[in-house]
KEKOL-96294 format. One record per residue (C-alpha): residue in one letter; x, y, z. Coordinates in Angstrom, 2 decimals, always signed. Layout:
REM residues N
ATOM code      c1      c2      c3
ATOM    A       X       Y       Z
...
REM end
This chain:
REM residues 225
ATOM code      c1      c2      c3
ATOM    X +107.57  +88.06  +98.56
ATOM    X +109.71  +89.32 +101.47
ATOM    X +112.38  +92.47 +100.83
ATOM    X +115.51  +89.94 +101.20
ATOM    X +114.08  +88.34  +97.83
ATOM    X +112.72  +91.46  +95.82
ATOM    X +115.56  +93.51  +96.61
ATOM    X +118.26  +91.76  +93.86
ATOM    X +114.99  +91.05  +91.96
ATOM    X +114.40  +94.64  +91.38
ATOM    X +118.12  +95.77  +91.51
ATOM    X +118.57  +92.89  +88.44
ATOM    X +115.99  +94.25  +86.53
ATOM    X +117.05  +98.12  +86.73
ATOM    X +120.55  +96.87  +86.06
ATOM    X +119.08  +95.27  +82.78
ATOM    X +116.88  +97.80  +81.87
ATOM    X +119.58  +99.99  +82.08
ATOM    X +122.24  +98.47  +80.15
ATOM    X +120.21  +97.54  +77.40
ATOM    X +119.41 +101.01  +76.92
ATOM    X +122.89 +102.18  +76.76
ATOM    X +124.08  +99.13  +74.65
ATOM    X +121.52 +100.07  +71.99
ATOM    X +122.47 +103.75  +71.96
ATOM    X +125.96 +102.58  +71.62
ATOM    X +125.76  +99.56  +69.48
ATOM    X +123.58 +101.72  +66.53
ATOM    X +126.43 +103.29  +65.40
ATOM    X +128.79 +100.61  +65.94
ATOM    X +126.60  +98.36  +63.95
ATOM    X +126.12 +100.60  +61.15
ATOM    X +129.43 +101.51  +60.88
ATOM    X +130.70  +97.95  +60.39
ATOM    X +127.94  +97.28  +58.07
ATOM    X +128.63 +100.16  +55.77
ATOM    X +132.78  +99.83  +55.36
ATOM    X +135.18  +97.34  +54.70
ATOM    X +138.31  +99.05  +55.74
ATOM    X +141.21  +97.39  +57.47
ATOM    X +139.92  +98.89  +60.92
ATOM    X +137.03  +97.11  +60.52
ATOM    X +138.00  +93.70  +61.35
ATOM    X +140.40  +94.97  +64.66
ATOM    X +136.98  +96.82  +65.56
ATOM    X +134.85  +93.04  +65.28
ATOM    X +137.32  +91.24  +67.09
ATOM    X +137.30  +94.19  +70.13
ATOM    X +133.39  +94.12  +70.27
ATOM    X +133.58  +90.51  +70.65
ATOM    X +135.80  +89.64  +73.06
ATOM    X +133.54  +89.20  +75.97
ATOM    X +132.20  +86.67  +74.15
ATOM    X +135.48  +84.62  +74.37
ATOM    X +137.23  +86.10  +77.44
ATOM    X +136.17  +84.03  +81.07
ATOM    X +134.52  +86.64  +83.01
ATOM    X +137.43  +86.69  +85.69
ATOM    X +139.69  +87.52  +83.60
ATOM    X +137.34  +90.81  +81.98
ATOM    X +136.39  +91.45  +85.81
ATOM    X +139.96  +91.50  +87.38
ATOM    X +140.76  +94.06  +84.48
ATOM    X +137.96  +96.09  +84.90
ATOM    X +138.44  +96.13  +88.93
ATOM    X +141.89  +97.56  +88.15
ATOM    X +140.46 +100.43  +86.14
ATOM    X +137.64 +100.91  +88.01
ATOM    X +139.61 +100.99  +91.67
ATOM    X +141.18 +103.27  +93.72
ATOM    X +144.70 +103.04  +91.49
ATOM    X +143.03 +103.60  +88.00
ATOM    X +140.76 +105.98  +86.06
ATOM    X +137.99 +105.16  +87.86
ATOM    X +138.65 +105.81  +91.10
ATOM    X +140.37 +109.37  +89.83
ATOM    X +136.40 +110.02  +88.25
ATOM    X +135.16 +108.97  +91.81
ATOM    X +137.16 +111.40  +93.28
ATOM    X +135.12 +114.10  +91.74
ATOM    X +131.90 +113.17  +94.26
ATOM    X +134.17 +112.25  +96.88
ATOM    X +134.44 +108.69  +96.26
ATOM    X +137.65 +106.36  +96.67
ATOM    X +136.41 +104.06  +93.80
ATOM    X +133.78 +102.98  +90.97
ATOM    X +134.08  +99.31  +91.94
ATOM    X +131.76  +98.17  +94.28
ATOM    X +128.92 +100.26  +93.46
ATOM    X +126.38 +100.20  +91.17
ATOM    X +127.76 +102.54  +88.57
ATOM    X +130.48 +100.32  +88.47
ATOM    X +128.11  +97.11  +87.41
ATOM    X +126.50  +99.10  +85.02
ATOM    X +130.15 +100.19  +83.08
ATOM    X +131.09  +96.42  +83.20
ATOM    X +127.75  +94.92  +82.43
ATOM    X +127.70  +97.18  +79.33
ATOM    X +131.25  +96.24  +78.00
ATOM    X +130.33  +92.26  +78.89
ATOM    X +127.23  +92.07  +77.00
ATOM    X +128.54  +94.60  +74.24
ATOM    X +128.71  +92.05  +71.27
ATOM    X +125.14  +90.38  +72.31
ATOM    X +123.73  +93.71  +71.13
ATOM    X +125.99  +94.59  +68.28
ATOM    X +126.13  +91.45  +66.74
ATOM    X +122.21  +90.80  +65.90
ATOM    X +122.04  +94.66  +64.58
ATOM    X +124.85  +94.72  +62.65
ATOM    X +123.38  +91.33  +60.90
ATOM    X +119.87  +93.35  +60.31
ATOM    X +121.99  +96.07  +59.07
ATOM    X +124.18  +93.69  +56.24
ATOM    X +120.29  +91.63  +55.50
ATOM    X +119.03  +95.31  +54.24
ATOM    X +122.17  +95.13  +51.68
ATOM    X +122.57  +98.84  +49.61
ATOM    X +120.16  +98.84  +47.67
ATOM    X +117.24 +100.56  +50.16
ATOM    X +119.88 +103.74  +51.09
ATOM    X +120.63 +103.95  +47.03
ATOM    X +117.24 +104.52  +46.73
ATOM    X +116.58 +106.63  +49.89
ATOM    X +119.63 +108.59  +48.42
ATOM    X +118.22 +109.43  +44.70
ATOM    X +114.80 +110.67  +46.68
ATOM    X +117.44 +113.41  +47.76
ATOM    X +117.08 +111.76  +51.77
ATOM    X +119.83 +113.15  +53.83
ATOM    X +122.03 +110.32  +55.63
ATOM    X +120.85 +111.24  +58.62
ATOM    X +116.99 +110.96  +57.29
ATOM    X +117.29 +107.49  +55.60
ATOM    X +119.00 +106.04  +58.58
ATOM    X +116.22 +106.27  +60.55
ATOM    X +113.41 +105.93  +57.80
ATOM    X +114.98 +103.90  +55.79
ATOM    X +117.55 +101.49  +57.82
ATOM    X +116.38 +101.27  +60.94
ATOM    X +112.62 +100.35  +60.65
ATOM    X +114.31  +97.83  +58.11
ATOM    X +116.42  +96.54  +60.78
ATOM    X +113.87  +96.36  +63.64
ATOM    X +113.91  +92.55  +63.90
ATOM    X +117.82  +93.05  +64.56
ATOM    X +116.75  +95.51  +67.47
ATOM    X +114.13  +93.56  +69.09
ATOM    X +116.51  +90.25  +68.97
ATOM    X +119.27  +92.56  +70.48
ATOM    X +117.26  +94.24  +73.30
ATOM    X +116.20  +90.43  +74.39
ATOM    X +119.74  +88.86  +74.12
ATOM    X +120.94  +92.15  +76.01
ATOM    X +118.69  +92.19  +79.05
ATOM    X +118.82  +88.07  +78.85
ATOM    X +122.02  +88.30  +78.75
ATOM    X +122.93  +91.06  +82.06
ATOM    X +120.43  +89.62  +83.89
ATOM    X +122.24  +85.95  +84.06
ATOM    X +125.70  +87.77  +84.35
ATOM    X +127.76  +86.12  +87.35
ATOM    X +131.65  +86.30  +87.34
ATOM    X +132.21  +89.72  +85.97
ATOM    X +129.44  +90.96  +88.42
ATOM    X +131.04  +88.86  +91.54
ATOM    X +134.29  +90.78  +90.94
ATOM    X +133.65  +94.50  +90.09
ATOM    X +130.19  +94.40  +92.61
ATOM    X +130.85  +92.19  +94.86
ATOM    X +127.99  +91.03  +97.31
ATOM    X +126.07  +94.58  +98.73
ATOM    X +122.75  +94.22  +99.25
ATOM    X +121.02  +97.32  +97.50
ATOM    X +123.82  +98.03  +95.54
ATOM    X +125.30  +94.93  +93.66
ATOM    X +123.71  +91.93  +94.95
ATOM    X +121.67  +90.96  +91.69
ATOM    X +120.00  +87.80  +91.55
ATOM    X +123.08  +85.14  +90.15
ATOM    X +124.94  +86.59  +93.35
ATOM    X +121.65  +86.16  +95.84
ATOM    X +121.75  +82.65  +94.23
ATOM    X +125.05  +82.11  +95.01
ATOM    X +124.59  +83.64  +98.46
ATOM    X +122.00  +81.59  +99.83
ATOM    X +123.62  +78.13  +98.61
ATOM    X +126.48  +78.99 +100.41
ATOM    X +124.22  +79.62 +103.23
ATOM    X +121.97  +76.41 +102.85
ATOM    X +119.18  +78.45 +102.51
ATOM    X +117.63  +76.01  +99.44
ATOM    X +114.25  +77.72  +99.65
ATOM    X +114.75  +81.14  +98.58
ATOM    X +117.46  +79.88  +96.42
ATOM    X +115.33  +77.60  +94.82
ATOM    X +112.59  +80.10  +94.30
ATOM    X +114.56  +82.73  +92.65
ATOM    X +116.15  +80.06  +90.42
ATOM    X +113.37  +78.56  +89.35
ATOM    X +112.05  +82.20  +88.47
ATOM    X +115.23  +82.75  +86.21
ATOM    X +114.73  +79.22  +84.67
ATOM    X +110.90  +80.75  +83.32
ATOM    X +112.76  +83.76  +82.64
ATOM    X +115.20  +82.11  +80.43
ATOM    X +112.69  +79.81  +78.99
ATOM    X +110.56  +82.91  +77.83
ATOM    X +113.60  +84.70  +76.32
ATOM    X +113.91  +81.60  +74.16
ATOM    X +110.13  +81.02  +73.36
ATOM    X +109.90  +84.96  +72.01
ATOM    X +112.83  +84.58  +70.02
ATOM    X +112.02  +81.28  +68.36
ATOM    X +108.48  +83.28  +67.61
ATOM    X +110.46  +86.78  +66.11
ATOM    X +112.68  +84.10  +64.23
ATOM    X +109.52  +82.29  +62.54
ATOM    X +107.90  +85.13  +62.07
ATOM    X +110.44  +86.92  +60.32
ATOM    X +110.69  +83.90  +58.36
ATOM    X +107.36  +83.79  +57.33
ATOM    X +107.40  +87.66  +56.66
ATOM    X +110.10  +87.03  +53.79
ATOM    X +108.45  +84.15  +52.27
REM end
């Protein structure tokens, strides 16, 4: 496979790998705090986690370019290592691909987290286990099927980004040309071939996604038969 192809292959997958990481280091808490309360806040706090999921991707890109340029917060951080701005780099696709795929990671552990109901921490809780020590005996090896459906819809779900990524990244090879903008990129160039091939490659991709989750879904099913 020649460099002009591997290069948003590879750049794709560390974006992925990456923001999956951070989304489930984020989204824990946020799940298990919206599992756990029913204050007012609560339901604001939904409806800000998943609006991505509604917002078009222009419209969450054009904001984010604005706070990620030269004018806003961002660019004032880039200053600090001599930068003008945090759009158009790679640090800059990471912070949006993070906030756009936010409620595909939240959603499935926060479900995993409601499933487990009280009644496991009540009991965790009269064995004198700290909160801190039956969250992650107790909850979280409850709620890995939420995790593992989370960490697939998040990667799945950065790797096919396009419209947020096309306006915060732009088209940089090495830096923000992932694979939906090399796509893009060589249809516009009529280069069908290496368009097709990376395509096609995304198609499997997708296709797998799909397959593993239908199997975690059954299986899961079968577990609580």
């Amino acid at each position: 496979m020649s460099a002009e192809l591997w290069q948003p292959i590879r750049l794709t997958i560390e974006l992925a790998g990456l923001t999956t990481l951070i989304l489930l280091i984020i989204g824990t808490p946020v799940a298990w705090k919206l599992s756990r309360h029913d204050a007012w806040w609560k339901h604001a706090l939904m409806a800000v986690v998943a609006m991505p999921l509604v917002l078009p991707p222009t419209v969450l890109g054009f904001y984010l370019l604005l706070l990620l340029g030269p004018s806003g917060p961002g660019g004032a951080l880039a200053s600090l290592w001599g930068a003008r701005t945090m759009a158009f780099s790679f640090t800059g696709l990471l912070i949006g691909s993070v906030i756009f795929s936010l409620p595909f990671v939240v959603q499935p552990i926060h479900n995993a987290f409601r499933a487990m109901g009280d009644r496991p921490m009540e009991v965790a809780a009269t064995l004198r286990a700290s909160p801190v020590r039956a969250f992650w005996t107790v909850a979280v090896p409850l709620a890995r099927p939420g995790f593992l459906t989370a960490a697939m819809l998040g990667f799945a779900h950065t790797v096919g980004e396009f419209g947020v990524v096309l306006m915060i990244g732009g088209n940089i090879p090495g830096q923000t040309k992932v694979l939906s903008i090399a796509i893009y990129d060589f249809v516009e160039t009529s280069r069908w071939r290496e368009a097709n091939i990376l395509a096609a490659g995304m198609v499997a991709f997708a296709f797998g996604v799909i397959l593993a989750m239908n199997m975690l879904e059954h299986r899961m099913a079968r577990d609580n038969a």
